[in-house]
C-alpha positions in Angstrom: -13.6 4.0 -0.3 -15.9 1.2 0.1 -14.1 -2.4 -0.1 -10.6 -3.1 1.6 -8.5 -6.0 1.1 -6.4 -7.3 3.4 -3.8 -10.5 2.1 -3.4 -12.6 5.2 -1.0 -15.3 6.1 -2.2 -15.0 9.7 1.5 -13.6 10.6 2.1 -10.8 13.0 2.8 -8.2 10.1 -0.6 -9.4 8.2 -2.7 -8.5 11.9 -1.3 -5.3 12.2 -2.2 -4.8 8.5 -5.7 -5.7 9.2 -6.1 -3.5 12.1 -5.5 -0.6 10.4 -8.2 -1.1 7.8 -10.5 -2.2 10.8 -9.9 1.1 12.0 -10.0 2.8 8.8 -13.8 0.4 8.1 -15.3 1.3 11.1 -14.7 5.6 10.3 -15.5 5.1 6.9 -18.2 2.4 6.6 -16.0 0.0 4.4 -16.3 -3.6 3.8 -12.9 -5.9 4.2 -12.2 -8.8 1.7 -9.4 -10.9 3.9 -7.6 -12.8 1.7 -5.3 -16.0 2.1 -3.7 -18.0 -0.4 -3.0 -21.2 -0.6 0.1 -21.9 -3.4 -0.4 -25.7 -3.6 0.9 -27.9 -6.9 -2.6 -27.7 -8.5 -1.2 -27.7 -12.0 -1.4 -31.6 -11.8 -5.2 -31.5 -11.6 -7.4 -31.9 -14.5 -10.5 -29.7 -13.0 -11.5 -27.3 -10.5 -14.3 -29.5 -8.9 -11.1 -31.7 -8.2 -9.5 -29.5 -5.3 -11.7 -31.0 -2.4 -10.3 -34.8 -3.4 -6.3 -33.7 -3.3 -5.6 -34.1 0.4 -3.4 -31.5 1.1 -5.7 -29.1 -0.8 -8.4 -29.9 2.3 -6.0 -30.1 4.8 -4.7 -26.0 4.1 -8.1 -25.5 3.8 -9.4 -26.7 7.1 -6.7 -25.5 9.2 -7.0 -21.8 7.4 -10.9 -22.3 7.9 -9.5 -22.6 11.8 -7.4 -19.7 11.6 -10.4 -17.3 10.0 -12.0 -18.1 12.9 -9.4 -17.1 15.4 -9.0 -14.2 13.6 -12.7 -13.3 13.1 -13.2 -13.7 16.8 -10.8 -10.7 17.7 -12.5 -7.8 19.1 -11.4 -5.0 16.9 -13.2 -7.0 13.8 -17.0 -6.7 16.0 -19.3 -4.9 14.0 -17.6 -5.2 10.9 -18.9 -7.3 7.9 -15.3 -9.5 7.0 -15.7 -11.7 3.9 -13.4 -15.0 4.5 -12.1 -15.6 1.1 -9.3 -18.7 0.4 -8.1 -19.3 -3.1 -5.9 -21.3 -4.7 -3.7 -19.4 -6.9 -0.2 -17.8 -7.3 -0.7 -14.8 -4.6 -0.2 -12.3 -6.9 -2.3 -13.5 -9.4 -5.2 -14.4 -6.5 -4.5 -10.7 -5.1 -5.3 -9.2 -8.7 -8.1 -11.0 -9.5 -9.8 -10.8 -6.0 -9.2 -7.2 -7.0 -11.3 -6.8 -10.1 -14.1 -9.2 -8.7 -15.2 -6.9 -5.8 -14.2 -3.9 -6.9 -11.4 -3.3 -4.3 -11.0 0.5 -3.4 -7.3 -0.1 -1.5 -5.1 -3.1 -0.4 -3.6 -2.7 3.1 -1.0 -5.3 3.5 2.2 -5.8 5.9 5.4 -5.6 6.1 8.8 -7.3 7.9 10.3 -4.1 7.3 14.0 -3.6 7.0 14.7 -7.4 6.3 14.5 -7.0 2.8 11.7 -5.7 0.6 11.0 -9.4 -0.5 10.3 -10.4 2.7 7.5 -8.5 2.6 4.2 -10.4 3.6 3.9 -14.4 1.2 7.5 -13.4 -0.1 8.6 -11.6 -3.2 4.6 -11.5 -4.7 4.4 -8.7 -2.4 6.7 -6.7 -4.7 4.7 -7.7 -7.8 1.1 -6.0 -5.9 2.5 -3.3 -4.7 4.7 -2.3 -8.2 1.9 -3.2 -10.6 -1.4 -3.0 -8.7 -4.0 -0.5 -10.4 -5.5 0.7 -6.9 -3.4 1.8 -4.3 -1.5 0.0 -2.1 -1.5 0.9 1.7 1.9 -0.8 3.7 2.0 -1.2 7.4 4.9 -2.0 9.2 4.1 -1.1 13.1 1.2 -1.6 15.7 -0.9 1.2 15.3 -3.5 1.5 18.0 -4.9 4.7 16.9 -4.5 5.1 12.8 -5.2 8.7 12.3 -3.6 10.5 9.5 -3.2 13.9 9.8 0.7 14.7 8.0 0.6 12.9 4.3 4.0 13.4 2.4 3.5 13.1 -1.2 6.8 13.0 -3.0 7.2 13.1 -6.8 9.6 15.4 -9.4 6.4 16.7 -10.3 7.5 15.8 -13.8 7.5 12.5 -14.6 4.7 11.2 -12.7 1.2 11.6 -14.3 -1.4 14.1 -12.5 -3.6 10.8 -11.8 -1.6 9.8 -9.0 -1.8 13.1 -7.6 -5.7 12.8 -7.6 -5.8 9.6 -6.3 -3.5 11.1 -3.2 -5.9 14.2 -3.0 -8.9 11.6 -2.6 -7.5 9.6 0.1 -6.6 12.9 1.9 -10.0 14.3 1.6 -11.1 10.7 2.7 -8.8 11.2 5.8 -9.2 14.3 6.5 -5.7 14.9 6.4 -2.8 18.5 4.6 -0.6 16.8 2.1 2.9 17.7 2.2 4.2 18.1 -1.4 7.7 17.2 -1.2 10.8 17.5 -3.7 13.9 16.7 -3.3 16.9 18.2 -4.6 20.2 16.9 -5.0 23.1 17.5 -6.2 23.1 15.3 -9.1 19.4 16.9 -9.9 19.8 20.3 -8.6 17.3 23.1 -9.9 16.0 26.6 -8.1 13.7 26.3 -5.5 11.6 29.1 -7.7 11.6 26.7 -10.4 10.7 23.4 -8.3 7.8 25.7 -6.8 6.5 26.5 -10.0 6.9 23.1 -11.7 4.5 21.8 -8.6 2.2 24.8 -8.8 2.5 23.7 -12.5 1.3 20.2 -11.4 -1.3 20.5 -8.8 -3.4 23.0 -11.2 -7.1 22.4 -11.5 -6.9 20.1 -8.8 -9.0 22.4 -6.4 -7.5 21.4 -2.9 -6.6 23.7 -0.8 -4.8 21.7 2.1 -1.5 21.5 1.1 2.5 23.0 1.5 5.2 23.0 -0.8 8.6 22.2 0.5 11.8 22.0 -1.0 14.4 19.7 0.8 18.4 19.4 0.0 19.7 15.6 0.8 22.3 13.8 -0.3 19.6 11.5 -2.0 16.0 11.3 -3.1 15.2 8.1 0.0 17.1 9.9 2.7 15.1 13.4 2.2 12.1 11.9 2.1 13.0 10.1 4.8 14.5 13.0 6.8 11.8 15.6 5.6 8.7 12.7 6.8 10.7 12.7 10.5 10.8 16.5 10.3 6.9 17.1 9.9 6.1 14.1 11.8 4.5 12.2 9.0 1.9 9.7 9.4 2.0 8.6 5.9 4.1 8.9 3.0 2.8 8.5 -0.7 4.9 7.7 -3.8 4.3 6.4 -7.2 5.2 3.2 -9.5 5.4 2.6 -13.1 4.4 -0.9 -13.2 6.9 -3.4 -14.2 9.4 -0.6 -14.7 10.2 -0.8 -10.9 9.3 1.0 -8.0 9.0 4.5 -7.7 10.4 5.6 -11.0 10.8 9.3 -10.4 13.1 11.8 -10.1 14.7 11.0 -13.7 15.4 7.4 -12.2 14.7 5.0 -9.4 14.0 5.5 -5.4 15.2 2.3 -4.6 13.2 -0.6 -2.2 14.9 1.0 0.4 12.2 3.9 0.9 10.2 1.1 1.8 12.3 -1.4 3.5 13.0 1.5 6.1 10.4 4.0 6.5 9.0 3.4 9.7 6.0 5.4 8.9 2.9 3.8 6.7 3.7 4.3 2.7 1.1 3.7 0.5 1.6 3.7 -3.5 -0.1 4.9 -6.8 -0.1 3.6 -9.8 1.0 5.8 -12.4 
C-alpha cells in the first residue's frame, strides 16, 4: 500500500476521512492523492484549454485552491507528501480515473452515516465508488484519533464470494498487523450446521497461508444485525464485506445485505471487489 486517495469536499466527514489515511501514510510510508471535484456544466464547451475562460470554472477553482491550502496547513498532514488534484468531471467518473492514473492502492472516503447511504460524501456517486470500485474502499464515519486496527470482521457465506476478496482482506491485515474474524451468519431463512459452516470456510480460506484468524458462527435474526451484533461483541475496529459491482452492495448470503450495514455501522467498513 503505497498511494491513498482521499475524495474531499472539504466537509467534516471528508477530514475525518483524511485523517485516517494520514495516520495510516505516516505508519506505512504512503503517498495521498486528495481529490475534489468540481461538477460544473462543462458539456457546453468545445475544448479543454477552454475551462480557464468559463468564469465559474475559475471561480471553483480559486476558492478550492483556498481551501487546499487550509487544509494542507493542518498539522496531522506535516511530513506527508499530499498531491492537490482538482478535476472537472462527474465524481464518480473523476474518482475512477484518478484511480487508474496513479495507481491507487485504497480509497478512504467519509460518511454522514445513518442519514441515508446516498448522503454519503458528493451525494449518491459515493454509492457508485464504493459498489463498483476495483481497489478497496475504506469508509469512515467517526473522529478517530488513534486508527489502529487490531479486530477485522470479514463476513461472507464463504460461498458466493470469490477467494480474491479474501486475499485482498488477508493483505490489508498483514499490512495492519491486525486477526481477522471470519464471520457467518446464520438465520433462519439460511440455516445450516455449524460443522458444515466451519468446514465450508476452512473450505475457503485453503492455501491462503495465514494463520491469524477465528471462525465464528453467529444466529441473528438477519445477516446486518449479526454482523452488527457479532462486530460489538469482539469490539471490532473494522468490518470488511464484498460487492458485485453494479449488482448492488454486498451480494452475499444467497441475496443482498442491504445499505443499512453501512448506513449504521459505527465501526470503519471497508469493501472488496469481488
Amino acid at each position: 500500500m503505497k498511494r491513498i486517495l482521499v475524495p474531499t469536499d472539504f466537509s467534516k466527514e471528508a477530514e475525518q476521512a483524511l485523517k485516517v489515511a494520514a495516520q495510516l501514510a505516516k505508519k506505512h510510508d504512503c503517498e495521498i492523492y486528495l481529490l475534489h471535484m468540481l461538477e460544473l456544466p462543462l458539456d457546453q464547451i468545445d475544448a479543454l484549454s477552454q475551462y480557464s475562460e468559463l468564469p465559474e470554472a475559475m471561480f471553483f477553482m480559486k476558492l478550492a485552491h483556498q481551501k487546499f491550502e487550509k487544509t494542507m496547513s493542518q498539522e496531522y498532514l506535516k511530513g506527508l507528501t499530499v498531491h492537490e488534484t482538482v478535476d472537472f468531471n462527474k465524481t464518480f467518473t473523476g474518482i475512477s480515473d484518478t484511480c487508474k492514473t496513479h495507481n491507487i492502492d485504497l480509497i478512504v472516503m467519509g460518511s454522514h452515516g445513518a442519514n441515508g447511504f446516498k448522503e454519503m460524501f458528493i451525494g449518491s456517486n459515493t454509492e457508485k465508488v464504493v459498489r463498483t470500485s476495483e481497489i478497496p474502499v475504506l469508509v469512515i464515519k467517526n473522529e478517530h484519533d488513534n486508527f489502529e486496527i487490531n479486530n477485522f470482521v470479514f463476513a461472507s457465506d464463504f460461498k458466493n464470494d470469490n477467494k480474491g476478496t479474501y486475499l485482498q482482506a488477508v493483505n490489508l491485515a498483514k499490512i495492519l498487523d491486525a486477526k481477522i474474524h471470519l464471520l457467518f451468519v446464520n438465520t433462519a431463512n439460511n440455516f445450516i450446521t455449524t460443522n458444515t459452516a466451519k468446514a465450508r470456510i476452512l473450505d475457503f480460506i485453503a492455501g491462503s497461508n495465514f494463520e491469524n484468524y477465528t471462525i465464528s458462527i453467529y444466529n441473528d435474526d438477519s445477516v446486518e444485525k449479526g454482523i452488527l451484533n457479532f462486530s460489538h461483541i469482539v469490539n471490532a475496529d473494522l468490518i470488511g464485506i464484498s460487492t458485485h459491482g453494479r449488482q448492488g452492495i454486498a451480494h452475499f448470503f444467497n441475496g443482498s445485505i442491504s445499505e443499512d450495514l453501512v448506513n449504521h455501522a459505527k465501526r470503519p467498513v471497508i469493501t472488496f471487489k469481488i
